[in-house]
DRENPA-3360 file (N, C-alpha, C; in nm, 2 decimals, always signed):
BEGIN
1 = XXXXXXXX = +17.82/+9.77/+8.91/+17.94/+9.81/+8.98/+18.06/+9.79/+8.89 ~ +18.16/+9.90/+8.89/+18.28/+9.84/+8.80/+18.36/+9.76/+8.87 ~ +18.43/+9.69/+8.76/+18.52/+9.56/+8.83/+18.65/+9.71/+8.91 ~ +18.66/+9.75/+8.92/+18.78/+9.87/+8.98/+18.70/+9.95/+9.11 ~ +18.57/+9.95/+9.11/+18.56/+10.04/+9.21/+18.52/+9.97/+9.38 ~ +18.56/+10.10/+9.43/+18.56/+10.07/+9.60/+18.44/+10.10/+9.68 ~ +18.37/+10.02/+9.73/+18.19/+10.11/+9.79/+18.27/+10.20/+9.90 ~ +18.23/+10.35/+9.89/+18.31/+10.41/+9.98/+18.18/+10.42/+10.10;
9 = XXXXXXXX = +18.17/+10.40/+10.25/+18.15/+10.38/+10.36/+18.13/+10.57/+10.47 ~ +18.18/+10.62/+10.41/+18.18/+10.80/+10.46/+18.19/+10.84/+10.37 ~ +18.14/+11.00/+10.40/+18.15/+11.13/+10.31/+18.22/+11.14/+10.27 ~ +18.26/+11.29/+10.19/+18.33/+11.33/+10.14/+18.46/+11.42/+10.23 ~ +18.50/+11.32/+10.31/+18.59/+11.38/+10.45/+18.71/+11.35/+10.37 ~ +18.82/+11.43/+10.40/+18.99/+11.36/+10.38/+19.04/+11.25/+10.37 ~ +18.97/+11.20/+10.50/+19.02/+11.03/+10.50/+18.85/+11.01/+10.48 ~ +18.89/+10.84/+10.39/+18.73/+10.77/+10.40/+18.74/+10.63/+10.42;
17 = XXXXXXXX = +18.63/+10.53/+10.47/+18.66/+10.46/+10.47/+18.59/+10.39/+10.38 ~ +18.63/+10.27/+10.33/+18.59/+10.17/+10.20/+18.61/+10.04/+10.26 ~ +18.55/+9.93/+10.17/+18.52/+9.85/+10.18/+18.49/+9.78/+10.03 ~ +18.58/+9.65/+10.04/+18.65/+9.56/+9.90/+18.50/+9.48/+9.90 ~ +18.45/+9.41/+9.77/+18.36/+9.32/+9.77/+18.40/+9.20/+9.86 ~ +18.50/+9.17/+9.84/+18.51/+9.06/+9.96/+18.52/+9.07/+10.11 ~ +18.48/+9.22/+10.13/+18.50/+9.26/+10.30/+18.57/+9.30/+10.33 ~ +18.72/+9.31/+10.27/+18.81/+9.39/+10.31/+18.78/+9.56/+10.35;
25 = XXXXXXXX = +18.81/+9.57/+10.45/+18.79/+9.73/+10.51/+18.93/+9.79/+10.48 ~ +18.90/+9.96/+10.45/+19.00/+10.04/+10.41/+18.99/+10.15/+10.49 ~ +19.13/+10.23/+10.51/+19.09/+10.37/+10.56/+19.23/+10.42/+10.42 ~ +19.12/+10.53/+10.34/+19.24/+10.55/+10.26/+19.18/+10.72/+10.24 ~ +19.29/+10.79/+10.16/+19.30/+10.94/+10.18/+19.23/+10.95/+10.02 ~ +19.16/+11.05/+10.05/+19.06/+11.09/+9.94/+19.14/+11.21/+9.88 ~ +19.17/+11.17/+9.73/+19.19/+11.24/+9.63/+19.10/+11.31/+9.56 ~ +18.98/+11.30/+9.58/+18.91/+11.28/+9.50/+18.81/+11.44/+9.53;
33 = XXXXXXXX = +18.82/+11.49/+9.62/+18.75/+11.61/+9.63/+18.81/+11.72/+9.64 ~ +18.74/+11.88/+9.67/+18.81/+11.98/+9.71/+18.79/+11.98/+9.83 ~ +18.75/+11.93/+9.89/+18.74/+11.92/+10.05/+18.85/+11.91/+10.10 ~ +19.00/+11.95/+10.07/+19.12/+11.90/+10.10/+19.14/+11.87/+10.24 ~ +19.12/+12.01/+10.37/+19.14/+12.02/+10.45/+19.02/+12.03/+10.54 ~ +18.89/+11.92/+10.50/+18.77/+11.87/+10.55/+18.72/+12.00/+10.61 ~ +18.71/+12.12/+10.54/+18.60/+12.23/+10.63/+18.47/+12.19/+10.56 ~ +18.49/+12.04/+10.49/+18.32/+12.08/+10.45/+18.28/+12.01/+10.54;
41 = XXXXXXXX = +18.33/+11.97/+10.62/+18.19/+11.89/+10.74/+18.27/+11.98/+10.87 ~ +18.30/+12.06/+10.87/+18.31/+12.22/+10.96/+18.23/+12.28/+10.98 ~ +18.20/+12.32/+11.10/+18.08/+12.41/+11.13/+18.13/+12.57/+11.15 ~ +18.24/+12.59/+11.16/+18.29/+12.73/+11.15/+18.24/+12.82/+11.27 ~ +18.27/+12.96/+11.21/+18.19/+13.02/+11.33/+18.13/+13.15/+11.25 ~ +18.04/+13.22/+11.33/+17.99/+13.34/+11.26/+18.00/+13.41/+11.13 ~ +18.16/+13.45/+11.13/+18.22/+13.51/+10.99/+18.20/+13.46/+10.87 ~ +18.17/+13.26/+10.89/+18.18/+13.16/+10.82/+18.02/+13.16/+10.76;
49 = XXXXXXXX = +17.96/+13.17/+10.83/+17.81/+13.12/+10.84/+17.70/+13.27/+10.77 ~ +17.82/+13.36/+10.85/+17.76/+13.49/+10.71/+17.81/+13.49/+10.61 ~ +17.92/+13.45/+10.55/+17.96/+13.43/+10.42/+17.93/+13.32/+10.33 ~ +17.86/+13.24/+10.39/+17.78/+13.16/+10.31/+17.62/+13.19/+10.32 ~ +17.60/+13.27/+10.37/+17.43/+13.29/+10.39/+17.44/+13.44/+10.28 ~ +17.60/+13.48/+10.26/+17.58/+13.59/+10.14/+17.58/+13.60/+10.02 ~ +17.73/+13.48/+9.98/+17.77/+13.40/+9.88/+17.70/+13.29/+9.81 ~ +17.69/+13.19/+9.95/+17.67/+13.09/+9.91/+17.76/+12.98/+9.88;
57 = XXXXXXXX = +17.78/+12.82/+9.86/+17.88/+12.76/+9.88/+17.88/+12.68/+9.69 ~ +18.01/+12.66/+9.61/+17.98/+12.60/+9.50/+18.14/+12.68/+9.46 ~ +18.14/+12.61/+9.33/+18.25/+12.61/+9.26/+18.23/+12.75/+9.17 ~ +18.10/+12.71/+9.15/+18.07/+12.86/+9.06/+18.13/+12.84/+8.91 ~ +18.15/+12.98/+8.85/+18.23/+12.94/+8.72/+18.33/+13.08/+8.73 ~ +18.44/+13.12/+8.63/+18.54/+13.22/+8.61/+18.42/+13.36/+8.64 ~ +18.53/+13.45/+8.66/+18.49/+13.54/+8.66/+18.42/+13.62/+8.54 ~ +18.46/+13.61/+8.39/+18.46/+13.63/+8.31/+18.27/+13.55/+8.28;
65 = XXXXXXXX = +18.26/+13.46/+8.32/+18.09/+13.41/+8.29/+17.99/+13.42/+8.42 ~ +18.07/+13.43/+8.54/+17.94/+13.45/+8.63/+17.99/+13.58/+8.73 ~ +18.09/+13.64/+8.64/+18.16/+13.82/+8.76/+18.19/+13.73/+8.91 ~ +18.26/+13.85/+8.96/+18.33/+13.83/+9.07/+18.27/+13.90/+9.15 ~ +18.29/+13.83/+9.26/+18.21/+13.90/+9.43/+18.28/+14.01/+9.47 ~ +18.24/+14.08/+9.59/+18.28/+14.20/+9.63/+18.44/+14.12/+9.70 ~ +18.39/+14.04/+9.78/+18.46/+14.00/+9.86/+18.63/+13.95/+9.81 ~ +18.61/+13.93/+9.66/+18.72/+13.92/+9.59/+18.83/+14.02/+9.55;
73 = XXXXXXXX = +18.74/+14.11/+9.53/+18.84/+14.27/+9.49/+18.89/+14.31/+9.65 ~ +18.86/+14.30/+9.79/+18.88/+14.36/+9.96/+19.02/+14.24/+9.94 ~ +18.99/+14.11/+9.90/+19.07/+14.02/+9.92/+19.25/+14.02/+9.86 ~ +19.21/+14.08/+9.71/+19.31/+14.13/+9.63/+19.37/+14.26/+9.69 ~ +19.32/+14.39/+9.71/+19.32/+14.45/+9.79/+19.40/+14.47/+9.92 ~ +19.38/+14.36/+9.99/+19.45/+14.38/+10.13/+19.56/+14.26/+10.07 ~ +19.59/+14.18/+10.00/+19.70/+14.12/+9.89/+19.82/+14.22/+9.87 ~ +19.76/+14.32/+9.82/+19.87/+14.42/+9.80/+19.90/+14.50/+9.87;
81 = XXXXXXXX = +19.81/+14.55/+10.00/+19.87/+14.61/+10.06/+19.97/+14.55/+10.17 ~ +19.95/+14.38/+10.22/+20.00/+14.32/+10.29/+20.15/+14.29/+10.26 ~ +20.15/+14.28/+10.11/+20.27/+14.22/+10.07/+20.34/+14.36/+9.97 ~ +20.25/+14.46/+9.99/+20.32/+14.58/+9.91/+20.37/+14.55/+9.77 ~ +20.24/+14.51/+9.72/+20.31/+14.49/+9.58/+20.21/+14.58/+9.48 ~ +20.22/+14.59/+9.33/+20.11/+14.65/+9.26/+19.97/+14.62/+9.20 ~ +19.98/+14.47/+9.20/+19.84/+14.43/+9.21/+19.90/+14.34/+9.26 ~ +19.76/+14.22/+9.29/+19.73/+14.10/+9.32/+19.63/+14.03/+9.27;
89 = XXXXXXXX = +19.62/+13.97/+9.13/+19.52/+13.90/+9.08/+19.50/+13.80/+9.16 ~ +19.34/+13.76/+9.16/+19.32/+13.60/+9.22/+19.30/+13.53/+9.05 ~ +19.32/+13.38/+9.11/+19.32/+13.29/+9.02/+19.18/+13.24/+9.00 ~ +19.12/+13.17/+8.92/+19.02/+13.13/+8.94/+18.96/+13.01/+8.91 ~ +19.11/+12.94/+8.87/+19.11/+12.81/+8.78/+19.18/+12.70/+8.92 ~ +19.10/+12.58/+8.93/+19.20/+12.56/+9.03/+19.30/+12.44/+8.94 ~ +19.32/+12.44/+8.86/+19.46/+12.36/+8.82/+19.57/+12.51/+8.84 ~ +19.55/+12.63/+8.84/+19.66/+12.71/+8.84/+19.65/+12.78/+8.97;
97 = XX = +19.61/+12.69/+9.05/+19.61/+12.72/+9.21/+19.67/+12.58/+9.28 ~ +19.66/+12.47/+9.25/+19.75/+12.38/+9.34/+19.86/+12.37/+9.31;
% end
């Protein structure tokens, strides 16, 4: 164990809870995933459940090494028509998305 770390007590939820070697209990906000807004322990509904039974769930890599989904070009797509502009690239990096 490193002298710095916290035995974390829950998943990979928003909030987690920990616990100090000496017993101290924590409830502290997890930085530490993309789970930002906890839909990974979300059960969703339908739309959700075929989009991952089509896709599949993962980080994946750029577009440029593993191509882009269908679902990406409908998404860009209705981008531009929503907001009437002349394209709409998606990003694919998430430091130039937060």
């Amino acid at each position: 164990m490193y002298p710095f770390e916290v035995p974390r007590l829950s998943g990979q939820h928003t909030e987690i809870e920990a616990r100090r070697p000496e017993g101290l209990s924590l409830s502290l906000l997890n930085l530490s995933t993309y789970n930002y807004f906890g839909y990974g322990y979300h059960r969703g509904d339908r739309r959700g459940q075929e989009a991952l039974d089509r896709y599949g769930l993962g980080a994946g890599s750029s577009p440029v090494i593993s191509g882009t989904f269908d679902i990406h070009h409908r998404l860009e797509s209705e981008l531009v028509d929503f907001y009437g502009l002349e394209a709409a690239p998606l990003r694919c990096s998430p430091p130039g998305t937060r």
